[in-house]
MDAnalysis code that builds the backbone (N, CA, C; Angstrom):
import MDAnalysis as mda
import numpy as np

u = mda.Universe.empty(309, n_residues=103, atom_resindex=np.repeat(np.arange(103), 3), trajectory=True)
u.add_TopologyAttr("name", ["N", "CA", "C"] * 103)
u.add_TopologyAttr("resid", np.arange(1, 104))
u.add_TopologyAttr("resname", ["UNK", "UNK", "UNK", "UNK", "UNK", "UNK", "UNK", "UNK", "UNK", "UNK", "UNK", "UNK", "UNK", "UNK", "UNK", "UNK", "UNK", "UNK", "UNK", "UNK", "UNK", "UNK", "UNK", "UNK", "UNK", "UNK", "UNK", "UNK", "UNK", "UNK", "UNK", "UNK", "UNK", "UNK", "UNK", "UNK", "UNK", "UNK", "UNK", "UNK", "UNK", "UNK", "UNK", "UNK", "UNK", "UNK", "UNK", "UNK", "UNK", "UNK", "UNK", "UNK", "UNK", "UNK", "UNK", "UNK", "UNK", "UNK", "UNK", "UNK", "UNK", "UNK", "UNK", "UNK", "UNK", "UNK", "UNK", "UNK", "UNK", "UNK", "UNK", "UNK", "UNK", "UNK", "UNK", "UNK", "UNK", "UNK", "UNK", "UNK", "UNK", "UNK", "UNK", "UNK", "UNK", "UNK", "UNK", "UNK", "UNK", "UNK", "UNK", "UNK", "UNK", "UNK", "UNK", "UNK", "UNK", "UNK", "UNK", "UNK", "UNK", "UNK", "UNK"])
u.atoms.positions = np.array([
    [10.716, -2.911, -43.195],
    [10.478, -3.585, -44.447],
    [9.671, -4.867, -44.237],
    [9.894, -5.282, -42.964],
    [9.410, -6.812, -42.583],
    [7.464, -6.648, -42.651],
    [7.406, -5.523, -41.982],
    [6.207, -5.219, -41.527],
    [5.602, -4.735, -42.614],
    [6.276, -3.908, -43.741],
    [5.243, -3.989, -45.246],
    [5.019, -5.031, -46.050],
    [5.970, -5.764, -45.925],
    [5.941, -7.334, -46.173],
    [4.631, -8.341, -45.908],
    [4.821, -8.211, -44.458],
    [3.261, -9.095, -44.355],
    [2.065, -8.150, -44.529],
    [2.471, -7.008, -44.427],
    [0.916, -5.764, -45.158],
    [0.578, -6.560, -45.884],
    [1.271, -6.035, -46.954],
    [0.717, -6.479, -48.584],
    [0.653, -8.073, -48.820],
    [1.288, -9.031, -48.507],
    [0.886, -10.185, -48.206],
    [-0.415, -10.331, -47.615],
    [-0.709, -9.716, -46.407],
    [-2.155, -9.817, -46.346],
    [-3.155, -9.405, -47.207],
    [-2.847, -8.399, -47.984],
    [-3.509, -7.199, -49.046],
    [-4.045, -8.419, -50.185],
    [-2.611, -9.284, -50.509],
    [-2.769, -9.901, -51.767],
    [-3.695, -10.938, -51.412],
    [-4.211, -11.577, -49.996],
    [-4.555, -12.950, -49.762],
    [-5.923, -12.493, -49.473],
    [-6.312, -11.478, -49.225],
    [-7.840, -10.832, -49.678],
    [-8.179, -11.069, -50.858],
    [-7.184, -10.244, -51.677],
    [-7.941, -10.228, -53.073],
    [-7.967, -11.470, -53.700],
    [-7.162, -12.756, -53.461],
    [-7.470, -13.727, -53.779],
    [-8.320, -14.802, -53.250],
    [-8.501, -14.339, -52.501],
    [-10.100, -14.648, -51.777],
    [-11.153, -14.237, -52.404],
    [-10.943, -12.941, -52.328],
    [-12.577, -12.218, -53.535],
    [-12.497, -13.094, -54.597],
    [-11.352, -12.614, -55.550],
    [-11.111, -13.330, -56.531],
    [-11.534, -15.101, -56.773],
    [-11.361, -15.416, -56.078],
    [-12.234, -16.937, -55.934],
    [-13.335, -17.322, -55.172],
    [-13.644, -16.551, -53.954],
    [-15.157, -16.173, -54.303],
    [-16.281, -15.296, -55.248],
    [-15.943, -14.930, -56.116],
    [-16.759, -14.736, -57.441],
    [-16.135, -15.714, -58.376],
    [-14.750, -16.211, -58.765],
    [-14.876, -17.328, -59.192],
    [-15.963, -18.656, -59.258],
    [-16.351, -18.756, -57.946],
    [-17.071, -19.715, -56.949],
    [-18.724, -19.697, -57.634],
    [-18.772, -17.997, -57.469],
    [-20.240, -17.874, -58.094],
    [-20.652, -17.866, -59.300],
    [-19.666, -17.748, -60.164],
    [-20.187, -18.011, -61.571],
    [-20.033, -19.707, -61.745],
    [-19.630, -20.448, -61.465],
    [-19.601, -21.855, -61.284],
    [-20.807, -22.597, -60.908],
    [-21.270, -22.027, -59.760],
    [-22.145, -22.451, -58.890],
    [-23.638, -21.720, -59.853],
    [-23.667, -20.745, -60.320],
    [-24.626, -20.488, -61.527],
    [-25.254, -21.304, -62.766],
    [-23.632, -21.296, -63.151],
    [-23.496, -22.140, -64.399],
    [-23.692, -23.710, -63.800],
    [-23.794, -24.835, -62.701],
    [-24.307, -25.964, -62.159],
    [-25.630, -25.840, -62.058],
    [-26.019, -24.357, -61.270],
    [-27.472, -24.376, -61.273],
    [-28.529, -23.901, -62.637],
    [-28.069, -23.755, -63.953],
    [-28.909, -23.245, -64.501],
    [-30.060, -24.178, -65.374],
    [-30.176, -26.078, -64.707],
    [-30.850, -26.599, -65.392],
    [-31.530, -27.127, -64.023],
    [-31.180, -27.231, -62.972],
    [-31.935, -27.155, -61.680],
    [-32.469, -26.308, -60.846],
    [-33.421, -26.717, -60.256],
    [-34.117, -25.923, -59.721],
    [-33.554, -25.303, -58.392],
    [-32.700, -26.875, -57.544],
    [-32.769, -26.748, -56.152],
    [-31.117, -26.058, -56.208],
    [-30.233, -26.577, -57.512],
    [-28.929, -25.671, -57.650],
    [-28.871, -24.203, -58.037],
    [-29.944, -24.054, -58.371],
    [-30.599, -22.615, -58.621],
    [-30.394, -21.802, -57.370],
    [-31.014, -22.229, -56.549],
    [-31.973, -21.567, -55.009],
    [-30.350, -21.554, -54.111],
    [-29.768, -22.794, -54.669],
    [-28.316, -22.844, -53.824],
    [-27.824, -21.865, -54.045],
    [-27.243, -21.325, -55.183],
    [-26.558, -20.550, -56.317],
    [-26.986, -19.191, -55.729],
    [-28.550, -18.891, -55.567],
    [-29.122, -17.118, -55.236],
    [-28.469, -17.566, -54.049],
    [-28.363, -18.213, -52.791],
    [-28.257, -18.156, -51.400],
    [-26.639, -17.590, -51.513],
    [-25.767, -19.018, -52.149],
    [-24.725, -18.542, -52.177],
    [-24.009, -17.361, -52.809],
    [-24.355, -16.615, -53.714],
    [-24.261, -15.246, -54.620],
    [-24.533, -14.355, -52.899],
    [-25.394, -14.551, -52.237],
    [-26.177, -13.249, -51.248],
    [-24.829, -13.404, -50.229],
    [-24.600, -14.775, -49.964],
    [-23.244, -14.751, -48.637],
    [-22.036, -14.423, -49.687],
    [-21.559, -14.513, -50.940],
    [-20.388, -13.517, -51.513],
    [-20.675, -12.252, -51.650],
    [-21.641, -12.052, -52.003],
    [-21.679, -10.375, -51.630],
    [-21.422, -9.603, -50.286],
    [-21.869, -10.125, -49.236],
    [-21.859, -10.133, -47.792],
    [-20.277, -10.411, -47.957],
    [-19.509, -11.192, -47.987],
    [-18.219, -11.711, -47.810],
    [-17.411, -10.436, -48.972],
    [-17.623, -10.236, -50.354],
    [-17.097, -9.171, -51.033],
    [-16.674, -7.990, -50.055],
    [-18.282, -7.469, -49.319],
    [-18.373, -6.564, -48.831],
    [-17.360, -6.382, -47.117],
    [-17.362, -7.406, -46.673],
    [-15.827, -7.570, -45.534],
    [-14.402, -7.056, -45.683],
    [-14.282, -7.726, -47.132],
    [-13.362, -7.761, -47.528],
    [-12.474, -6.925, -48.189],
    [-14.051, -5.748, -48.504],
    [-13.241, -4.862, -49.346],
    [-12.960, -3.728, -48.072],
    [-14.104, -4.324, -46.929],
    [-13.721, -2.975, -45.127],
    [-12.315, -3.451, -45.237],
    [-12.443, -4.890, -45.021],
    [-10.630, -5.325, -44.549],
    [-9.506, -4.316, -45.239],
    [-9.769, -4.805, -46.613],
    [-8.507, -4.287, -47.008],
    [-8.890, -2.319, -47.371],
    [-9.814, -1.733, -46.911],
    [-10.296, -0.353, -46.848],
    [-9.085, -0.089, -44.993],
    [-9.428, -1.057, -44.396],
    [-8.983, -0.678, -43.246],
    [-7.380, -0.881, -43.376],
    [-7.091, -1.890, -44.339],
    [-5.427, -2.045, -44.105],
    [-4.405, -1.070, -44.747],
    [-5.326, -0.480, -46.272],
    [-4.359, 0.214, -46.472],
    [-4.162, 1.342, -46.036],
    [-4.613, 2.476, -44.938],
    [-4.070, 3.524, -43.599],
    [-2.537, 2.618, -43.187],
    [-2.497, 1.368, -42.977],
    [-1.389, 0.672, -42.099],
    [-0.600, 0.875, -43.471],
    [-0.606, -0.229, -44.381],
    [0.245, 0.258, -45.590],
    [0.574, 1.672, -46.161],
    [0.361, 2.499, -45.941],
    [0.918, 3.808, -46.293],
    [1.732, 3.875, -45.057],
    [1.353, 4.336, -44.103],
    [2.166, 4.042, -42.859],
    [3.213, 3.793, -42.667],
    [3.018, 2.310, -43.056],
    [4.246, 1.525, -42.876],
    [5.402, 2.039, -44.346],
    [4.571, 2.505, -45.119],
    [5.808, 2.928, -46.353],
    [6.040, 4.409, -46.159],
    [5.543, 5.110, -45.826],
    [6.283, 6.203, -45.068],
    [7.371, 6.028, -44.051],
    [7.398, 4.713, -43.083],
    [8.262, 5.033, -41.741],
    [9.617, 4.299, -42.366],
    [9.028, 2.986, -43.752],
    [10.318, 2.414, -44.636],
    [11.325, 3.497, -45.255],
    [9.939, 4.447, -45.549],
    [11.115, 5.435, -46.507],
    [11.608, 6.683, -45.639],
    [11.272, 6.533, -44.567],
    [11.966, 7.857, -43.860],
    [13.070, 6.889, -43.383],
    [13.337, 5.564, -42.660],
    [14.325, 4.916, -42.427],
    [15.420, 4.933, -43.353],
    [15.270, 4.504, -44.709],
    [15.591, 4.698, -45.979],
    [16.713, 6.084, -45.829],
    [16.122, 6.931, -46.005],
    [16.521, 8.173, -45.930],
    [17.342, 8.385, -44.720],
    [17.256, 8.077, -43.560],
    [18.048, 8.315, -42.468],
    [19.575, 7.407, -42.443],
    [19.474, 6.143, -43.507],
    [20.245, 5.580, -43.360],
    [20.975, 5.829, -44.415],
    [20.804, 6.459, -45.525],
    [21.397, 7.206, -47.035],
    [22.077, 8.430, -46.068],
    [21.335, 9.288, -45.606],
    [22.100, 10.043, -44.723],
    [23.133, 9.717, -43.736],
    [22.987, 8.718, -43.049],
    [24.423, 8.223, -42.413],
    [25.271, 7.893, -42.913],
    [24.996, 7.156, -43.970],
    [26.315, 6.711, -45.172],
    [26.754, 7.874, -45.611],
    [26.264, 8.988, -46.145],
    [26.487, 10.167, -47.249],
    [27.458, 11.058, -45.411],
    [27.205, 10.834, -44.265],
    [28.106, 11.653, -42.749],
    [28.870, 10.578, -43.015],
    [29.191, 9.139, -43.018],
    [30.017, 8.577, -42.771],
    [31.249, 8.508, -43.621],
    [30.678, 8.535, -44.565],
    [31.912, 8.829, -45.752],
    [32.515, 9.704, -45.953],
    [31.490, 11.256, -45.669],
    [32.462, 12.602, -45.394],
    [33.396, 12.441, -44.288],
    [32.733, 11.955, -43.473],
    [34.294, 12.076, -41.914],
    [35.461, 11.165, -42.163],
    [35.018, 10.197, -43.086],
    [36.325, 9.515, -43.039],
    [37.139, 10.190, -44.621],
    [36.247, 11.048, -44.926],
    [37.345, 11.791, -45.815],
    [37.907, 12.702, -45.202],
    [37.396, 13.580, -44.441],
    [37.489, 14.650, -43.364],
    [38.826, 14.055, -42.616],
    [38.952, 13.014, -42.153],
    [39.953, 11.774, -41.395],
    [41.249, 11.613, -42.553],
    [40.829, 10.799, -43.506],
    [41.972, 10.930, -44.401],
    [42.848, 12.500, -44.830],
    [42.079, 13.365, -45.068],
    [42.770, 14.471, -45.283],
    [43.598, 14.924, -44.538],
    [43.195, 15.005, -42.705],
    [43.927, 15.402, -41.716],
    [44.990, 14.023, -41.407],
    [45.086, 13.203, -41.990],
    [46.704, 12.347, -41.819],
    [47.259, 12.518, -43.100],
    [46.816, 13.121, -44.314],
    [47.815, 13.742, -45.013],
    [48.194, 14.850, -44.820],
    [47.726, 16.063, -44.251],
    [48.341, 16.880, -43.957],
    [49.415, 16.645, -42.737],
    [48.790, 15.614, -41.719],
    [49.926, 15.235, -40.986],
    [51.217, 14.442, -41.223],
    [51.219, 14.108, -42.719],
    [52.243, 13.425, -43.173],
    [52.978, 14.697, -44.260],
])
């Protein structure tokens, strides 16, 4: 569980990265649209968020294989441990029955 934990924690701190780098660029647009030289800033910086978009979306292209992963091995644990409870409770009924018949 620990380990899907910081998955998606990482998952979410991408997208809020994108998310405020295009924030970033409509800002930096809207400063440059009565200058010339905030202009030229604005195309440069738009070309390195796209470049940076494009990382980001490999990153999290590459993380979620690990996130499925990791929620498959949660939910087979899951399941193995529903199953020990569901043996553990039969034997100790299995247990109780055989000291009432011994009583």
């Amino acid at each position: 569980m620990a380990e899907l934990a910081k998955l998606n924690l990482r998952r979410l701190r991408l997208e809020a990265e994108r998310q405020k780098i295009t924030q970033d660029v409509q800002a930096a647009w809207k400063a440059g649209g009565d200058n010339l030289m905030s202009a030229r800033a604005a195309e440069s910086f738009e070309k390195w968020a796209q470049m940076r978009h494009a990382q980001i979306d490999d990153l999290m292209a590459n993380l979620q294989p690990l996130i499925d992963a990791q929620k498959q091995r949660t939910a087979a644990a899951t399941g193995r441990h529903r199953n020990l409870g569901e043996i553990a409770r039969q034997l100790l009924e299995e247990r109780q029955k055989a000291k009432e018949k011994r009583l």
